[in-house]
N, CA, C and O atoms as a Maestro MAE file, in Angstrom:
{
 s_m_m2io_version
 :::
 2.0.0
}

f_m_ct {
 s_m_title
 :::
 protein
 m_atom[320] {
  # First column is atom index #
  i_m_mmod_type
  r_m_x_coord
  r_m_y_coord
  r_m_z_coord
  i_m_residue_number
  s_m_chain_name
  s_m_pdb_residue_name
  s_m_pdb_atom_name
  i_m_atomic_number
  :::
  1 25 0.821 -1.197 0.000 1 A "UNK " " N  " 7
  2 3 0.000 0.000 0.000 1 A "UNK " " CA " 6
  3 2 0.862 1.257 0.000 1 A "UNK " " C  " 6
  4 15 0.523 2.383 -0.363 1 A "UNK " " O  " 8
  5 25 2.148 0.817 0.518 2 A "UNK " " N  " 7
  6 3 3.140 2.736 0.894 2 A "UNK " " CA " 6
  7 2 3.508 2.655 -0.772 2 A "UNK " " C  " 6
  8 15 3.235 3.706 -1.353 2 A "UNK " " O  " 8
  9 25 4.079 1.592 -1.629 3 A "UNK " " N  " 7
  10 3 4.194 1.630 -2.507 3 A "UNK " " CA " 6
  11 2 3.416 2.301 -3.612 3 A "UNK " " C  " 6
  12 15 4.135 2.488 -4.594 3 A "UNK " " O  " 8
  13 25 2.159 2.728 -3.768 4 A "UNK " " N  " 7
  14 3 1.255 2.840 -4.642 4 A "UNK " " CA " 6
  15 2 1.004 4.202 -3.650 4 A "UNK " " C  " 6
  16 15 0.825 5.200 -4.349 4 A "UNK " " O  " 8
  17 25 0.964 4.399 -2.629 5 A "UNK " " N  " 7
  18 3 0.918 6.049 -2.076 5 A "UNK " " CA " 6
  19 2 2.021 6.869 -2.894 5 A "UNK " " C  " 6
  20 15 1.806 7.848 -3.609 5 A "UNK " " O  " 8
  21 25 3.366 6.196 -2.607 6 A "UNK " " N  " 7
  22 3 3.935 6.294 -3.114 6 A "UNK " " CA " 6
  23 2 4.288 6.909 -4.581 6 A "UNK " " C  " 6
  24 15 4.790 8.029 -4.684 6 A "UNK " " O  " 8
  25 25 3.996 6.115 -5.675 7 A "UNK " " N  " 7
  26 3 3.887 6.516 -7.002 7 A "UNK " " CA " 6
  27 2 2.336 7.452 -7.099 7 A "UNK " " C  " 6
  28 15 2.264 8.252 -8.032 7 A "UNK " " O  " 8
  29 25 1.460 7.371 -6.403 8 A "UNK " " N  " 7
  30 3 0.433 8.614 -6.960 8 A "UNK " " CA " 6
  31 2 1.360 9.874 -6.486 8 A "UNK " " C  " 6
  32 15 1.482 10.851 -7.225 8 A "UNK " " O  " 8
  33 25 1.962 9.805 -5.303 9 A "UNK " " N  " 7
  34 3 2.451 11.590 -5.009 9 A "UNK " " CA " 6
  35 2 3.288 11.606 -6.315 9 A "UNK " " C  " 6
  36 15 2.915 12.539 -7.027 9 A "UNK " " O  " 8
  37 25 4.219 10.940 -6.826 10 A "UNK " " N  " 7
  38 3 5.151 11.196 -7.691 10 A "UNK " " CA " 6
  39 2 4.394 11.529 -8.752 10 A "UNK " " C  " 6
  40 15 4.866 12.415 -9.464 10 A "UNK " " O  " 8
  41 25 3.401 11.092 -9.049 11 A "UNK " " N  " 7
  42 3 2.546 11.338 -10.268 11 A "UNK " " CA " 6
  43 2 1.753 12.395 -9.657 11 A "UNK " " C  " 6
  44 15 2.163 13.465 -10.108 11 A "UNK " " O  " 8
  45 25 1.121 12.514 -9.109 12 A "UNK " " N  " 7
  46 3 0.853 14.700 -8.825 12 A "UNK " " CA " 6
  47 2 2.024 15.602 -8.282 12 A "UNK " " C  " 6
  48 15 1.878 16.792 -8.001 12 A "UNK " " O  " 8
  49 25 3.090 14.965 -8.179 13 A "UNK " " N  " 7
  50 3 4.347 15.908 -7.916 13 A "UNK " " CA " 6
  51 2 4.715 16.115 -9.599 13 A "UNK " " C  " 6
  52 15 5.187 17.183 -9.990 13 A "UNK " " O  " 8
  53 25 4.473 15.104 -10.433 14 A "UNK " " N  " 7
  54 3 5.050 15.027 -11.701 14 A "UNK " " CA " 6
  55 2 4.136 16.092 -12.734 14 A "UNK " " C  " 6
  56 15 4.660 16.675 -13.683 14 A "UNK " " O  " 8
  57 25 2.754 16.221 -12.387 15 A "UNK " " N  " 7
  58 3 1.991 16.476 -13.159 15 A "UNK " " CA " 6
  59 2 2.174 18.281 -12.807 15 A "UNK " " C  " 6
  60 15 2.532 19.165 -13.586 15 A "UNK " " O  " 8
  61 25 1.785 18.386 -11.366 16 A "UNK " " N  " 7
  62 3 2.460 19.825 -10.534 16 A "UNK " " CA " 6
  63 2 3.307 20.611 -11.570 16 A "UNK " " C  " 6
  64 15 3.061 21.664 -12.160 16 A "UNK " " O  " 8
  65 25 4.558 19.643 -11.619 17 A "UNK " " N  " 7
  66 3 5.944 20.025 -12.244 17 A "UNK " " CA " 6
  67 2 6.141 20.953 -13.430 17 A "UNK " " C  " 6
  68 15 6.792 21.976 -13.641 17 A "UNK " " O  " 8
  69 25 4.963 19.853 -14.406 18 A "UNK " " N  " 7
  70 3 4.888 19.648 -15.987 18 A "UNK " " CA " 6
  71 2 3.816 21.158 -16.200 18 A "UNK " " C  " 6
  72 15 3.907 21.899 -17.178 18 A "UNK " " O  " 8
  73 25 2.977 21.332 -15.211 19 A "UNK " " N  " 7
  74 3 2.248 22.720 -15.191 19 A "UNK " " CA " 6
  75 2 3.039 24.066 -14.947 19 A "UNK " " C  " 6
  76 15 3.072 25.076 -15.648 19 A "UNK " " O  " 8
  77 25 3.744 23.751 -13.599 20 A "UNK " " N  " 7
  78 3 4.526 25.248 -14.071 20 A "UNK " " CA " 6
  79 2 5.437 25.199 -14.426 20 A "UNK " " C  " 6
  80 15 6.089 26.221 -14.212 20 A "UNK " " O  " 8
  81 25 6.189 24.052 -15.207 21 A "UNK " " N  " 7
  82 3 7.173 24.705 -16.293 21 A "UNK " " CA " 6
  83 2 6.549 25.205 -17.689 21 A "UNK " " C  " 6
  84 15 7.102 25.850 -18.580 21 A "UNK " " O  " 8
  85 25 5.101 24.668 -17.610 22 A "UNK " " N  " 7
  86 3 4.369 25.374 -19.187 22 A "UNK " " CA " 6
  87 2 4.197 26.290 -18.508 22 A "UNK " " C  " 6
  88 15 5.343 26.614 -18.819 22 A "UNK " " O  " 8
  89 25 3.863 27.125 -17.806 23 A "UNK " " N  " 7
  90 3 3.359 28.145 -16.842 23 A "UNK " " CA " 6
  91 2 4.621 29.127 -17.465 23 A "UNK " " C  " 6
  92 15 4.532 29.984 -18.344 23 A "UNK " " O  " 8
  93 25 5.282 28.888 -17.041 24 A "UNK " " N  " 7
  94 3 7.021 29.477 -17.069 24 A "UNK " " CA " 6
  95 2 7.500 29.534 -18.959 24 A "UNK " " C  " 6
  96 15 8.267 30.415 -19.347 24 A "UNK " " O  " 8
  97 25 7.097 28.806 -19.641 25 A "UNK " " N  " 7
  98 3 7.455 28.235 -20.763 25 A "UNK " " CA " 6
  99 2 6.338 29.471 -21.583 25 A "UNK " " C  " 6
  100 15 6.762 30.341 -22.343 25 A "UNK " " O  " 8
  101 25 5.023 29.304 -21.251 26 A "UNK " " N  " 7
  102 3 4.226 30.490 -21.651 26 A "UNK " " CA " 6
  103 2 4.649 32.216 -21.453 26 A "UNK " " C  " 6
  104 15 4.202 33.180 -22.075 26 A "UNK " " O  " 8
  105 25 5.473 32.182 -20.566 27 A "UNK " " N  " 7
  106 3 5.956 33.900 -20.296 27 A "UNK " " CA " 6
  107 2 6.635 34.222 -20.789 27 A "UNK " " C  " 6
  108 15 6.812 35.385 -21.153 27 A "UNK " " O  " 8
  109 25 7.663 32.735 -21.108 28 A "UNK " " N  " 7
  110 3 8.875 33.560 -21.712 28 A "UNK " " CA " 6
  111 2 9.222 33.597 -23.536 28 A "UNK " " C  " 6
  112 15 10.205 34.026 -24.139 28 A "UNK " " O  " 8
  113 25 7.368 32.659 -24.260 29 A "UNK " " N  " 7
  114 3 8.058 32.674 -25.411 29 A "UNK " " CA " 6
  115 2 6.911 33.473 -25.964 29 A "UNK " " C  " 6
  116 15 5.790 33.094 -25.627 29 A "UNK " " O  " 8
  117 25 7.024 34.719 -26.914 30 A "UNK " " N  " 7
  118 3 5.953 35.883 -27.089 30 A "UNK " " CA " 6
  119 2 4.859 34.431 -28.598 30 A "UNK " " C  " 6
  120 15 3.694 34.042 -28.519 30 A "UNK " " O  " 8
  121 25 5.666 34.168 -29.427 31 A "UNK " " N  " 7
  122 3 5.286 33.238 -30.446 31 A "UNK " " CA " 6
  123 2 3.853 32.076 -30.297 31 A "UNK " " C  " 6
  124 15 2.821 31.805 -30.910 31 A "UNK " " O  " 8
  125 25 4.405 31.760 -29.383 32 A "UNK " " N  " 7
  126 3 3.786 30.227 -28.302 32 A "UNK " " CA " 6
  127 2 2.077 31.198 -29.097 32 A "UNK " " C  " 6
  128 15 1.935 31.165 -30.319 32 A "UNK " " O  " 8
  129 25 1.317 31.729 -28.464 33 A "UNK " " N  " 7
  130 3 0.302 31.840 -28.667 33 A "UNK " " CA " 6
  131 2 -0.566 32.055 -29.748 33 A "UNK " " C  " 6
  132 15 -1.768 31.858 -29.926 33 A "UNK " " O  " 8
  133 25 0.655 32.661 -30.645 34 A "UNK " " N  " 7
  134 3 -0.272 32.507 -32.303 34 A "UNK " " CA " 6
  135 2 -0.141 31.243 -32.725 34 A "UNK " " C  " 6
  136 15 -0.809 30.911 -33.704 34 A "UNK " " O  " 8
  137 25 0.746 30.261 -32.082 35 A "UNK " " N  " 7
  138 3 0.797 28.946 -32.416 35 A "UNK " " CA " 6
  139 2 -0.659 28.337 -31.962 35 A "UNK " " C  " 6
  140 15 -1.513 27.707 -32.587 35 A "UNK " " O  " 8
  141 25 -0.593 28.685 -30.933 36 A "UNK " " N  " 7
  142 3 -1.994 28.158 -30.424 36 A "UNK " " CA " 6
  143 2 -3.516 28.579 -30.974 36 A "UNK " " C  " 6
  144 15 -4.563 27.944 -30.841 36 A "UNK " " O  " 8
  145 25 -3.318 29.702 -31.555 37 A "UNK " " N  " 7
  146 3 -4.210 30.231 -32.745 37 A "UNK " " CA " 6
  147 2 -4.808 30.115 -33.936 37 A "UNK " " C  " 6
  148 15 -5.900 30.369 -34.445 37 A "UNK " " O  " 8
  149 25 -3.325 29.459 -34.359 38 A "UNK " " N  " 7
  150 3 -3.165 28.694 -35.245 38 A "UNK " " CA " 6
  151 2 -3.951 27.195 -35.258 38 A "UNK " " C  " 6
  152 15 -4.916 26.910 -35.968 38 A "UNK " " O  " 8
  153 25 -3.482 26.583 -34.578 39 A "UNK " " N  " 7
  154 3 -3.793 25.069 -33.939 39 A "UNK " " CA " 6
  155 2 -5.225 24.828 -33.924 39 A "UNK " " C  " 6
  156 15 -5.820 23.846 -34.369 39 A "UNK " " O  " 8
  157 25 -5.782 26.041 -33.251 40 A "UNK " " N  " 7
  158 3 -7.472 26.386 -32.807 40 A "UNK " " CA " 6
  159 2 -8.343 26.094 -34.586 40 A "UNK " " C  " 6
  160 15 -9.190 25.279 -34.951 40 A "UNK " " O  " 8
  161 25 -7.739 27.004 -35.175 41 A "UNK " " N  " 7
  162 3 -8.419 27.268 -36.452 41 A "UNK " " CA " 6
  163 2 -7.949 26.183 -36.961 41 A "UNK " " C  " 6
  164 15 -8.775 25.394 -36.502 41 A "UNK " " O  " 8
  165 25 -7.350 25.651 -37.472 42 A "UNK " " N  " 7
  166 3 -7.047 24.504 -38.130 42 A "UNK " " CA " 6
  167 2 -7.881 23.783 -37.717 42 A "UNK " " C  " 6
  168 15 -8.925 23.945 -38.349 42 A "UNK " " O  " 8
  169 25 -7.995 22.681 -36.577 43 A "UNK " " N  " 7
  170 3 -8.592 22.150 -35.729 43 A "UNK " " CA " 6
  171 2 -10.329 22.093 -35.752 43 A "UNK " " C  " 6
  172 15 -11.045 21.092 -35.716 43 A "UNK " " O  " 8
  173 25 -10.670 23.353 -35.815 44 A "UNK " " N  " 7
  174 3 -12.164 23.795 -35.729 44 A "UNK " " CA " 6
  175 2 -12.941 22.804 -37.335 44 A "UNK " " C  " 6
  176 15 -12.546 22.315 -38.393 44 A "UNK " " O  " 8
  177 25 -13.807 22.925 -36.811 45 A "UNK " " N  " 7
  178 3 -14.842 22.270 -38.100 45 A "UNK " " CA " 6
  179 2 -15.018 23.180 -39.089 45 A "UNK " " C  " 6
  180 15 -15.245 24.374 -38.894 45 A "UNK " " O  " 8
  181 25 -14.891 22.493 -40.463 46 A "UNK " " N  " 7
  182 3 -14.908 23.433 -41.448 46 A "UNK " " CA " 6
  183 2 -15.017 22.333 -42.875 46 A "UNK " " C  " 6
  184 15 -15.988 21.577 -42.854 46 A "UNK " " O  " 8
  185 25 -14.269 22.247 -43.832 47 A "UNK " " N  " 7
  186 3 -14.147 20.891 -44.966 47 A "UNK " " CA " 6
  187 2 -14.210 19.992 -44.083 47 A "UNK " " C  " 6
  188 15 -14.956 19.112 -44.513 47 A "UNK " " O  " 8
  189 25 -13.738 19.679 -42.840 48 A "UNK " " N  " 7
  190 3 -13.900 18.231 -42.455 48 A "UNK " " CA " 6
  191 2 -13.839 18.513 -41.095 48 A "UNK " " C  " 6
  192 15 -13.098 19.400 -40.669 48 A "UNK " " O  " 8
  193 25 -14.783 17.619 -40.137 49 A "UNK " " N  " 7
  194 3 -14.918 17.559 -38.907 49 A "UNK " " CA " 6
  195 2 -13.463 17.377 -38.128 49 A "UNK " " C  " 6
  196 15 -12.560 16.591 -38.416 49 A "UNK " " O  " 8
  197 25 -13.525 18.455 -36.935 50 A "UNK " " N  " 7
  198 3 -12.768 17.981 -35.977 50 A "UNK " " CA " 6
  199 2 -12.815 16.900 -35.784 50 A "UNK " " C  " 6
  200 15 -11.608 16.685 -35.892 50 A "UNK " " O  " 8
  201 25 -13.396 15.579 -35.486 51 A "UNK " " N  " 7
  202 3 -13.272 14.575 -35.119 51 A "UNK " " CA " 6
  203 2 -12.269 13.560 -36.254 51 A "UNK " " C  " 6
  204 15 -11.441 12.737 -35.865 51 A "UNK " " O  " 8
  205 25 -12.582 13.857 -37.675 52 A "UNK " " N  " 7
  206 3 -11.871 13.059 -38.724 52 A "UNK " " CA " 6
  207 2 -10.764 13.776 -38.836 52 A "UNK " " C  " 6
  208 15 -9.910 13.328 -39.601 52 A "UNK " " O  " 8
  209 25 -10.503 14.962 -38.173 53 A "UNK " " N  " 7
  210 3 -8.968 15.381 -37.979 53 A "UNK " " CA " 6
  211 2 -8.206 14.785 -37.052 53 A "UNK " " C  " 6
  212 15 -7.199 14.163 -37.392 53 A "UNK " " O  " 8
  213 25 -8.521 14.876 -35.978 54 A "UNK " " N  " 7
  214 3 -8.076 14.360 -34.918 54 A "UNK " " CA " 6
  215 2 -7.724 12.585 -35.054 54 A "UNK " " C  " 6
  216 15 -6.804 12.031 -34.453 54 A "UNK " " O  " 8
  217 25 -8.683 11.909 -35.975 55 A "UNK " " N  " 7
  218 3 -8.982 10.685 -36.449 55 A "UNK " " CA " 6
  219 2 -7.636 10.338 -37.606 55 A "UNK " " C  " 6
  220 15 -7.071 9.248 -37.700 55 A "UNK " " O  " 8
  221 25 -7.270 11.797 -38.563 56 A "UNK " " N  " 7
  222 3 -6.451 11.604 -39.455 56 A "UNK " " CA " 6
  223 2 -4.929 11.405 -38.877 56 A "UNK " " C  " 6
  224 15 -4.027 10.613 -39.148 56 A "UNK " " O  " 8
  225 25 -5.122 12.940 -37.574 57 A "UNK " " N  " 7
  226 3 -3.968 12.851 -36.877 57 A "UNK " " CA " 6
  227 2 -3.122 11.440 -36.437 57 A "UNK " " C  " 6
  228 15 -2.023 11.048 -36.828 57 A "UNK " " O  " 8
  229 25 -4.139 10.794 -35.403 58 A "UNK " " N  " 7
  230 3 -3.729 9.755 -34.859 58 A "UNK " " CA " 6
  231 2 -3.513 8.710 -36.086 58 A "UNK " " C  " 6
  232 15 -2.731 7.765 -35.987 58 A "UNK " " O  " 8
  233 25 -4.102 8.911 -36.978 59 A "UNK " " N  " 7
  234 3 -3.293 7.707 -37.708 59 A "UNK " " CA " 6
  235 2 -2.222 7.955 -38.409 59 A "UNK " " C  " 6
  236 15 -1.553 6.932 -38.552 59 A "UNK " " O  " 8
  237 25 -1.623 9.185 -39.075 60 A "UNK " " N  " 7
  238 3 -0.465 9.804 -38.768 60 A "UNK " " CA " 6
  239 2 0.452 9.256 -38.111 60 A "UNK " " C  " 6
  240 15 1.404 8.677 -38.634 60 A "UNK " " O  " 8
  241 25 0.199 9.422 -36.425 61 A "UNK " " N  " 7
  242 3 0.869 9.408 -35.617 61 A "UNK " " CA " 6
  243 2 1.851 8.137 -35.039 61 A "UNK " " C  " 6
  244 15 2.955 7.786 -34.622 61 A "UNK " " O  " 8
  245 25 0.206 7.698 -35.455 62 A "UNK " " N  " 7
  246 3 0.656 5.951 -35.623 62 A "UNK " " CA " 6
  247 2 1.417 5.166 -36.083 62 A "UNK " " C  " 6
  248 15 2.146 4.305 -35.591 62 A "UNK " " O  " 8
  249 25 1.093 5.712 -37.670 63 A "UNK " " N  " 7
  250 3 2.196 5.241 -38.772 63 A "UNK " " CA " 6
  251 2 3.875 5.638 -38.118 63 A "UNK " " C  " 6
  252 15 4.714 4.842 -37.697 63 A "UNK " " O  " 8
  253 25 3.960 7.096 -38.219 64 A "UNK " " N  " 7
  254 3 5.314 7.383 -37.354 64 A "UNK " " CA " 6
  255 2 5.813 7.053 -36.686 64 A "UNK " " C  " 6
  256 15 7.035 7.185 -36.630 64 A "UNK " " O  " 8
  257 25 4.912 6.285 -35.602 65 A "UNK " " N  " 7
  258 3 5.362 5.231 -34.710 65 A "UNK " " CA " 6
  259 2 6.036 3.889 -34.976 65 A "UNK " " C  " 6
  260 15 6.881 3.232 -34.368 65 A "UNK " " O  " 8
  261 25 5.552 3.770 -35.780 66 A "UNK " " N  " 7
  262 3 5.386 2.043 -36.391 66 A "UNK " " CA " 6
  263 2 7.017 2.293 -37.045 66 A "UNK " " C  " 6
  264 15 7.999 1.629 -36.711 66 A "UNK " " O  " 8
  265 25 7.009 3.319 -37.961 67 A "UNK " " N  " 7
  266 3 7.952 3.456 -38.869 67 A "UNK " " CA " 6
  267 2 9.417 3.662 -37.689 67 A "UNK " " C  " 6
  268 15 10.374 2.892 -37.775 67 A "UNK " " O  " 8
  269 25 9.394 4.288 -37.113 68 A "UNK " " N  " 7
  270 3 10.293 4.764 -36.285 68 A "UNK " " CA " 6
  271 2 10.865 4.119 -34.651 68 A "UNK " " C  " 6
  272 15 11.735 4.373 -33.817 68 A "UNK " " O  " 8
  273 25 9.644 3.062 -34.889 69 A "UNK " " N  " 7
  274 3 10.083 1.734 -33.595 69 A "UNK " " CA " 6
  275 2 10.331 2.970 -32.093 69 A "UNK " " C  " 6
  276 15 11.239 3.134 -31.279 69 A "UNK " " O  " 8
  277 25 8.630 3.798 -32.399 70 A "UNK " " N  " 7
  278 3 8.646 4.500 -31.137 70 A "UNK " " CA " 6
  279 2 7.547 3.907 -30.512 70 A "UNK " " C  " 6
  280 15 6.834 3.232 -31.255 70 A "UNK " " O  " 8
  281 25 7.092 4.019 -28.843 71 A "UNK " " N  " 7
  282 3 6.156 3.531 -28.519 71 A "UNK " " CA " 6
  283 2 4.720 4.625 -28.989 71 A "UNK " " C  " 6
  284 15 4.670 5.816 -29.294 71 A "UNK " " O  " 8
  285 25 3.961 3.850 -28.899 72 A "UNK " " N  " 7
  286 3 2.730 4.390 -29.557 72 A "UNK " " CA " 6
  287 2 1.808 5.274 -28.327 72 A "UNK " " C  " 6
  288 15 1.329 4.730 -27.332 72 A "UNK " " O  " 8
  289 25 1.684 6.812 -28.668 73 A "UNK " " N  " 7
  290 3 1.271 8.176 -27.738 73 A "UNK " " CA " 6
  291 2 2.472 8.667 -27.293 73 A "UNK " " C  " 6
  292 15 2.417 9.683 -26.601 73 A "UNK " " O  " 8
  293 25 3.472 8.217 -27.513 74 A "UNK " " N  " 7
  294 3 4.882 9.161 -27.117 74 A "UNK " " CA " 6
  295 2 5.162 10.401 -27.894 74 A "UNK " " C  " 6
  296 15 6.062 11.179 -27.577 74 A "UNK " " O  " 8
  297 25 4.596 10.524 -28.628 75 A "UNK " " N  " 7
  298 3 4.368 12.088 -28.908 75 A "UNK " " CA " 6
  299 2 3.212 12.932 -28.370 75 A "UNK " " C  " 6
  300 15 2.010 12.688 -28.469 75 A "UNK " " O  " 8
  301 25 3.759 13.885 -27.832 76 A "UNK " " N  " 7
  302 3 2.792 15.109 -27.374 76 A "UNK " " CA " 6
  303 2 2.086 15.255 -27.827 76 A "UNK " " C  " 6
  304 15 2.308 15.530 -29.006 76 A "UNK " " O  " 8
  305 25 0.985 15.231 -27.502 77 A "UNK " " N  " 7
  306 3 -0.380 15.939 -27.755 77 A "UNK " " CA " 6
  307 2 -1.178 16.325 -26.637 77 A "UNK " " C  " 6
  308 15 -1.398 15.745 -25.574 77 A "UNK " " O  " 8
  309 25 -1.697 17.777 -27.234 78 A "UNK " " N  " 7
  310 3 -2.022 19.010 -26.034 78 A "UNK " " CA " 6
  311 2 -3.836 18.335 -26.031 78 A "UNK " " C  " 6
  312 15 -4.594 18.028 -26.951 78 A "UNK " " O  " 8
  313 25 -3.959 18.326 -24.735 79 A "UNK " " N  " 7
  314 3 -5.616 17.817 -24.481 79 A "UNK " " CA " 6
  315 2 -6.551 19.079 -24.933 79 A "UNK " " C  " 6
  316 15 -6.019 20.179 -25.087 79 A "UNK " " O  " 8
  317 25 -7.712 18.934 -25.108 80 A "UNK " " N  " 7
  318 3 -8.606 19.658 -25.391 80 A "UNK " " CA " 6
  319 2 -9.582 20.327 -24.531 80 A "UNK " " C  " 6
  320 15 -10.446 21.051 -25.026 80 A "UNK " " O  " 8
  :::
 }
 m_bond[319] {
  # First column is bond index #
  i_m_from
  i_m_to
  i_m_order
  :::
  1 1 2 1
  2 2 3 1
  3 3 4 2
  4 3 5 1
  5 5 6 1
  6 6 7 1
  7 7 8 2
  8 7 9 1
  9 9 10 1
  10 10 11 1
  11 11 12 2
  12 11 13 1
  13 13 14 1
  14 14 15 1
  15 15 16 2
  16 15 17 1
  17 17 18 1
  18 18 19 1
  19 19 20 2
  20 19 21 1
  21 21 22 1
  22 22 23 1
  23 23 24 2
  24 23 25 1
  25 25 26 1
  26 26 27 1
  27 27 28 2
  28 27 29 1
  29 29 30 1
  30 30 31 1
  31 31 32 2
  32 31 33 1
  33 33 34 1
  34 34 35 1
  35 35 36 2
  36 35 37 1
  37 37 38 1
  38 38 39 1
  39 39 40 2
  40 39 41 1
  41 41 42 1
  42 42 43 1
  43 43 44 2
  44 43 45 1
  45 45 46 1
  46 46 47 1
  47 47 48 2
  48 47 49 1
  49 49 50 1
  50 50 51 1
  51 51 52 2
  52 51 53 1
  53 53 54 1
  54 54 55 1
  55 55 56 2
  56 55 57 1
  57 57 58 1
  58 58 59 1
  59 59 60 2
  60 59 61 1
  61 61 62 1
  62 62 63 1
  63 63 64 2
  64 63 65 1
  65 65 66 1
  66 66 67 1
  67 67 68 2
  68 67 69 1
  69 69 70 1
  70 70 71 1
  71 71 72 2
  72 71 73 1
  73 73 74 1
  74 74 75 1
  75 75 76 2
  76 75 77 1
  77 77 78 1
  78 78 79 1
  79 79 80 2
  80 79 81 1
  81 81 82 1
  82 82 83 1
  83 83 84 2
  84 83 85 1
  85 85 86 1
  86 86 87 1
  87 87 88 2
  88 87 89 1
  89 89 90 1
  90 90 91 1
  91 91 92 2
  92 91 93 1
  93 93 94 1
  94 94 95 1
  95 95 96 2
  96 95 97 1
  97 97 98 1
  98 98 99 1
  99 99 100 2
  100 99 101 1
  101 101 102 1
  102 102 103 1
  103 103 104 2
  104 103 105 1
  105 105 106 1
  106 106 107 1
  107 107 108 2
  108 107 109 1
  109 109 110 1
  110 110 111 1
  111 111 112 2
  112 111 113 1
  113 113 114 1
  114 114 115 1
  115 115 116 2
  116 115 117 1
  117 117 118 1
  118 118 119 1
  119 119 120 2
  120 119 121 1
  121 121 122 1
  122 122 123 1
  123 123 124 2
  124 123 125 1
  125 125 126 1
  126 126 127 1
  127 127 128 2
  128 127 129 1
  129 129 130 1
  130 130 131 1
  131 131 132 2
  132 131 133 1
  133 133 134 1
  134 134 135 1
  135 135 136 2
  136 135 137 1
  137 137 138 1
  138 138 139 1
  139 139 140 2
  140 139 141 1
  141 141 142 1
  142 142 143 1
  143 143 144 2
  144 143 145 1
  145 145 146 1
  146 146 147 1
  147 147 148 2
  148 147 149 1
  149 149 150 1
  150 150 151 1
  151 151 152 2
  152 151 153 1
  153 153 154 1
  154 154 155 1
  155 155 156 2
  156 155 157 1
  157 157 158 1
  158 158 159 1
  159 159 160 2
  160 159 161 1
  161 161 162 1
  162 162 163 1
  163 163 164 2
  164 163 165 1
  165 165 166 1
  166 166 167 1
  167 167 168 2
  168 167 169 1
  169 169 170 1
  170 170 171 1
  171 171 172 2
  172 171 173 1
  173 173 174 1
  174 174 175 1
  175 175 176 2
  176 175 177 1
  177 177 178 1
  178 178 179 1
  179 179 180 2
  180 179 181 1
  181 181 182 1
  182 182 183 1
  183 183 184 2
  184 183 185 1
  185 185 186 1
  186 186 187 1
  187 187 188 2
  188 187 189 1
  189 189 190 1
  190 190 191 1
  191 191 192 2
  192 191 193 1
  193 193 194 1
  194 194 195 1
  195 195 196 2
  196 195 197 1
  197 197 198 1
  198 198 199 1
  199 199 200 2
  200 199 201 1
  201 201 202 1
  202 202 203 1
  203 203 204 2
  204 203 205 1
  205 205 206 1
  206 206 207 1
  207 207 208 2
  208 207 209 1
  209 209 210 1
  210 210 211 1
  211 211 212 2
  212 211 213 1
  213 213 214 1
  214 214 215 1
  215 215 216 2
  216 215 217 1
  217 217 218 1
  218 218 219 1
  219 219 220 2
  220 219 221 1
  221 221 222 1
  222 222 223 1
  223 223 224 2
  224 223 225 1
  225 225 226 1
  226 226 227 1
  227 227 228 2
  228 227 229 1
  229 229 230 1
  230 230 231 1
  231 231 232 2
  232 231 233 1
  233 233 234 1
  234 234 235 1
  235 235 236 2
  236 235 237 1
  237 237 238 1
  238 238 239 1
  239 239 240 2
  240 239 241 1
  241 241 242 1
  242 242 243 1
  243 243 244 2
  244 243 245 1
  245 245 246 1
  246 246 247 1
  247 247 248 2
  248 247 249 1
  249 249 250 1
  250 250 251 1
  251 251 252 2
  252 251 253 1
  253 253 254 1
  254 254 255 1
  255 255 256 2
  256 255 257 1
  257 257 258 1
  258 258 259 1
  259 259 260 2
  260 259 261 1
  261 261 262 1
  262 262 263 1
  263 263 264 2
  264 263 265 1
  265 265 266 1
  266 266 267 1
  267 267 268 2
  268 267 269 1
  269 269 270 1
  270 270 271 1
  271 271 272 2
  272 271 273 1
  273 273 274 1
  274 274 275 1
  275 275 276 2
  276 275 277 1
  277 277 278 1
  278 278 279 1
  279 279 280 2
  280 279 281 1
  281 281 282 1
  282 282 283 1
  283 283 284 2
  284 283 285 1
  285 285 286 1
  286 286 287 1
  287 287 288 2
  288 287 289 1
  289 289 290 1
  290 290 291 1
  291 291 292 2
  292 291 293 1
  293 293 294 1
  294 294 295 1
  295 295 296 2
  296 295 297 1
  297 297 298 1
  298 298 299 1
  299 299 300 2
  300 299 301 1
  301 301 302 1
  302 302 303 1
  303 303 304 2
  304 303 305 1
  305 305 306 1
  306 306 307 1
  307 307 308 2
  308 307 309 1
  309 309 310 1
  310 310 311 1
  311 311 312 2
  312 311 313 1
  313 313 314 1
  314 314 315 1
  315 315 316 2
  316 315 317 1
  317 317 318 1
  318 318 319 1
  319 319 320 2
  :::
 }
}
């Protein structure tokens, strides 16, 4: 049981972490947000549903995986 107490603090100490260094990461780069502007509009429904984007993405992502003998979701992707 201390074991598994254990790894959850590390995993909300980890998650903590990963927030304010984007926190920190957001102040200091002026760019970062038209990226995210960018991302938005693309993203949004328009010729083709957000969902068959997101659908195209991951299989994308997949392939890259496969090709590149990476594990599969090891690339970033920002939640919604």
């Amino acid at each position: 049981m201390r074991l598994v107490m254990s790894k959850n603090s590390e995993k909300k100490r980890s998650i903590k972490d990963r927030k304010e260094l984007y926190m920190q990461f957001l102040k200091g780069v002026k760019t970062y947000p038209f990226f995210l502007e960018l991302e938005e509009k693309a993203s949004s429904d328009g010729a083709l549903s957000k969902k068959s984007k997101e659908l195209i993405a991951l299989s994308i992502n997949d392939g890259l995986a496969i090709g590149n003998r990476v594990e599969r979701g090891s690339v970033f992707q920002r939640e919604s």
